[in-house]
Structure formats: structure tokens, C-alpha cells
N, C-alpha and C positions, 0 to 999 in steps of 0.2 A: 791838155788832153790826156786821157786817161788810156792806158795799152789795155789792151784785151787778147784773152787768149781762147784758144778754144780748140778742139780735135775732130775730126770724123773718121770714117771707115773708108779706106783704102782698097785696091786691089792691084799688085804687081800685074806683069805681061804675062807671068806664068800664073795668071788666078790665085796668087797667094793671098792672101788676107791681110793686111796690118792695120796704124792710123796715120793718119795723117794733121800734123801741129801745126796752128798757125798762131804768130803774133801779132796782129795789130795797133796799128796809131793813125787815131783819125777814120780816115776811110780808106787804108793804105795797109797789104799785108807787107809787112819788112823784115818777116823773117821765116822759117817753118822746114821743120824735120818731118821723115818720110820715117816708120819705124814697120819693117816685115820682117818677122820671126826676129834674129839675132842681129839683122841687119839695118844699121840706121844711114838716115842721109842728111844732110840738112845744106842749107841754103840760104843768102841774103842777096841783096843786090850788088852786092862787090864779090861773092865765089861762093864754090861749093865744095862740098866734101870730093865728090867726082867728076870727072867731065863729061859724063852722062846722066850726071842732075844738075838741073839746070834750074833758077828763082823764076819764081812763076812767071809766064807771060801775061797774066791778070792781075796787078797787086793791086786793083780795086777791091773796094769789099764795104757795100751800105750797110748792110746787116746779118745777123746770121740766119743761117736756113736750120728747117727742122733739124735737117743731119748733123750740124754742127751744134757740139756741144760745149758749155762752156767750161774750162781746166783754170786752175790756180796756175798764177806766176812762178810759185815754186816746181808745180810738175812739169811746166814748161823749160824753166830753168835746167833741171835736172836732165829732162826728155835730150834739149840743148847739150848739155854739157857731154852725157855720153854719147852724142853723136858727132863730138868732138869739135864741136862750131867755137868762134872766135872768142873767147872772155869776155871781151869788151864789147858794146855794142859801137856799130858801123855805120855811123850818120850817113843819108841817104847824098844823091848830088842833089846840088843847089836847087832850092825850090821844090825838092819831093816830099820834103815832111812839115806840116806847119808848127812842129816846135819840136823843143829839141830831149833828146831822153831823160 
């Protein structure tokens, strides 16, 4: 199975603007950073940057909608990286991902 990544537009609680990243495997998001103005977030199903971001409660995902667009593995990486998320990726529990990274 191939990971896919993709971005949309976001809006903080104070109407801020940012995107929003997601990674996908399969039908399954397993990973994804929150980036408004200077502040990023990110998130897997084992933790978060904050205790007030929290991995999605939806990490289904058939396909992508209009609003999401699709990003390279690199600017995903990257997006990841300064938002200071885990090096290594975090195999999901047993039975969440049909194969493995």
C-alpha cells in the first residue's frame, strides 16, 4: 500500500487561518500536523505535541475531497519534522494498518 499525503485549510477557535496535514496508509489517516501562523501541532495515534491536540477521532479516510490537496512526502516530512513529531514512524495497535511502513 502506498502512503498518501495531502493538506487543506484550517481554521483555529480564534478564526486564525492555517493547514492542516495529513498522512495516509490504506484507508487510514496515521498521522497529521495542524500548522497556524508560527504554531504547529501534530499528532499520531500514540501522542501529541499538546494535551489539547489530540489524533483525529476519524482516522478514516476513502478518498480525498475537493479541499484536500495532494503534497509530496517531502513537504510532509518536513511540515512533520518542524512540528517536532517522532523521527521514526509509530506502527499503529494490532490490526490498524494492513501493512507495515
Amino acid at each position: 500500500m502506498k502512503n498518501e499525503f495531502y493538506k487543506s485549510e484550517t481554521f483555529s477557535d480564534q478564526r486564525e487561518w492555517g493547514w492542516f496535514y495529513i498522512e495516509v496508509r490504506g484507508q487510514e489517516i496515521v498521522r497529521h500536523v495542524t500548522v497556524i501562523g508560527d504554531t504547529y501541532r501534530w499528532a499520531d495515534w500514540q501522542g501529541s505535541s499538546h494535551d489539547d491536540y489530540m489524533f483525529t477521532e476519524a482516522p478514516e479516510f476513502e478518498a480525498p475531497v475537493e479541499e484536500e490537496k495532494p503534497v509530496t512526502k517531502e513537504e510532509f516530512e518536513s511540515i512533520w519534522a518542524k512540528a517536532g513529531g517522532p523521527k521514526e514512524f509509530r506502527e499503529g495497535p494490532p490490526g490498524c494498518f494492513d501493512r507495515a511502513p
